[in-house]
N, C-alpha and C positions, 0 to 999 in steps of 0.2 A: 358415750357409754355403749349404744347397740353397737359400734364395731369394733370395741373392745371385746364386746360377746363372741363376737363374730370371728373372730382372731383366737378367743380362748376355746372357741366350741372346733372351730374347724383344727386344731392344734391334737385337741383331746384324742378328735373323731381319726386324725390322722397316727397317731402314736399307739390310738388302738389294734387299727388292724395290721399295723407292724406287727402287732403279740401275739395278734391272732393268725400271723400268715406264721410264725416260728411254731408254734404250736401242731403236734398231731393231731392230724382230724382225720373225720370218718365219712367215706364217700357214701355214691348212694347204693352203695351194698350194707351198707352200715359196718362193714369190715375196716379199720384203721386204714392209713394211708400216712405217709409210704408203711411198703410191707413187701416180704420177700415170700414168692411163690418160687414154682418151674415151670419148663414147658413139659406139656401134655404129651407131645409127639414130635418125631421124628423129621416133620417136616412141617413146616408152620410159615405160613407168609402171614407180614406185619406189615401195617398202613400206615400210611403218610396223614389220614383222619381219624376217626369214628365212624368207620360203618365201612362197606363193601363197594362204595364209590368209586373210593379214596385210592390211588395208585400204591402197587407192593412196593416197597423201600426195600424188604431185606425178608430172607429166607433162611430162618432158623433150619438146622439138622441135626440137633444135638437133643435127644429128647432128656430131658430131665433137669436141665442150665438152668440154673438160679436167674431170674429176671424180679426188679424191682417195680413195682405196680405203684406209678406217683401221679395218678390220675383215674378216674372214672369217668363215661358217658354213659348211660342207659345200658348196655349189654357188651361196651365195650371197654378195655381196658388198656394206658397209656401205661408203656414197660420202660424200665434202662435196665440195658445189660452190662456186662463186665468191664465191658469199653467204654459208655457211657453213652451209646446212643439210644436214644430214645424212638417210640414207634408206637402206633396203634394194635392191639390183637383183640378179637374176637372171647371174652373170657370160658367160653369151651375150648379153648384150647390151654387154658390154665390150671394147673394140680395148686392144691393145699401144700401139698409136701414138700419138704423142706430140704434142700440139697443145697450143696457149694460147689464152687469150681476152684481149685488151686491157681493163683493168680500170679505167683512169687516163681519168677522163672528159671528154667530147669530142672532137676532132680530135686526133690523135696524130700529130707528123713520123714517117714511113720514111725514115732517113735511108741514103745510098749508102755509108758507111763505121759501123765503131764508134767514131763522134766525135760530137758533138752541134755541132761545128764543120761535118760536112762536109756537102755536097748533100743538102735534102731532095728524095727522090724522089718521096713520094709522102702523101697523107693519111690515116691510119685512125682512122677513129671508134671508136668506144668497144664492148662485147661483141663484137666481129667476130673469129672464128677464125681460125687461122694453122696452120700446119705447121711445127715448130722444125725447122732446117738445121742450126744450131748456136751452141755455147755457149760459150764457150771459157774458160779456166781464169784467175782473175784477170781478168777485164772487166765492167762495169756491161751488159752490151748481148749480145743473144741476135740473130743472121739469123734471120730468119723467111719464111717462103713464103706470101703473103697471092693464090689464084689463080696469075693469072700474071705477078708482080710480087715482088722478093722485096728484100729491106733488113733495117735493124740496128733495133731498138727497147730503150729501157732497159729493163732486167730489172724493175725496180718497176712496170712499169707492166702486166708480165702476171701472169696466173694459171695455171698449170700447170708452173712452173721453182718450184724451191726455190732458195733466193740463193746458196747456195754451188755447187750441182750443173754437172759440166762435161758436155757433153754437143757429140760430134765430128760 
């Protein structure tokens, strides 16, 4: 009987935190995880750890690039960028703000509605940052502020929106 216990507890215990690693949690910023910030600045070196030890891996120069935050340490912050790799930064060098990078390669329509029918207004190439305006609930197409020009783009075609996410 105890190692039927034994068998039924270690089963339970195991199948649990399956649910709990699929599950959003919240680091110890108390801020969700994952989550899309940018970068702060223009020039930013990211670690190979947590903390300033740790050797530079890679040297952002893009200030403003959507980077995905899927980890916390005490003051630092583990990022994946567009490409997928991953890295330590320092979270002062991390904005709130919310940007994408166009992902979908080549000239991309802006178009003047969320149709793929309506007016393109404009062209954007491929890694070029934006400013999300908005997302709306049930649409393939995020507004985006590219400068001083702003239009619809399909959601697939950026990085820094999750597909479902509505954002006003």
């Amino acid at each position: 009987m105890k190692t039927i216990f034994t068998i039924v507890a270690t089963f339970l215990l195991s199948v649990s935190s399956v649910f709990a690693q699929e599950a959003p949690s919240s680091g110890e910023s108390g801020l969700k995880i994952p989550r899309f910030v940018s970068l702060r600045s223009n020039h930013i070196n990211t670690r190979s750890g947590p903390g300033s030890r740790y050797p530079i891996e890679w040297v952002y120069l893009q200030s403003s690039a959507p980077v995905e935050v899927i980890a916390e340490f005490e003051l630092w912050r583990k990022i994946k960028d567009w490409q997928g790799s991953e890295s330590w930064v320092h979270k002062s060098m991390l904005s709130g703000k919310r940007a994408v990078k166009v992902i979908a390669p080549g000239e991309n329509n802006l178009f003047a509605k969320d149709d793929y029918q309506s007016k393109v207004i404009a062209k954007v190439e491929d890694e070029v940052i934006g400013e999300i305006k908005k997302c709306p609930a049930n649409n393939n197409f995020c507004l985006i502020q590219f400068d001083s020009i702003s239009g619809w783009l399909p959601r697939h075609s950026l990085y820094g929106i999750y597909p479902d996410e509505i954002i006003d």
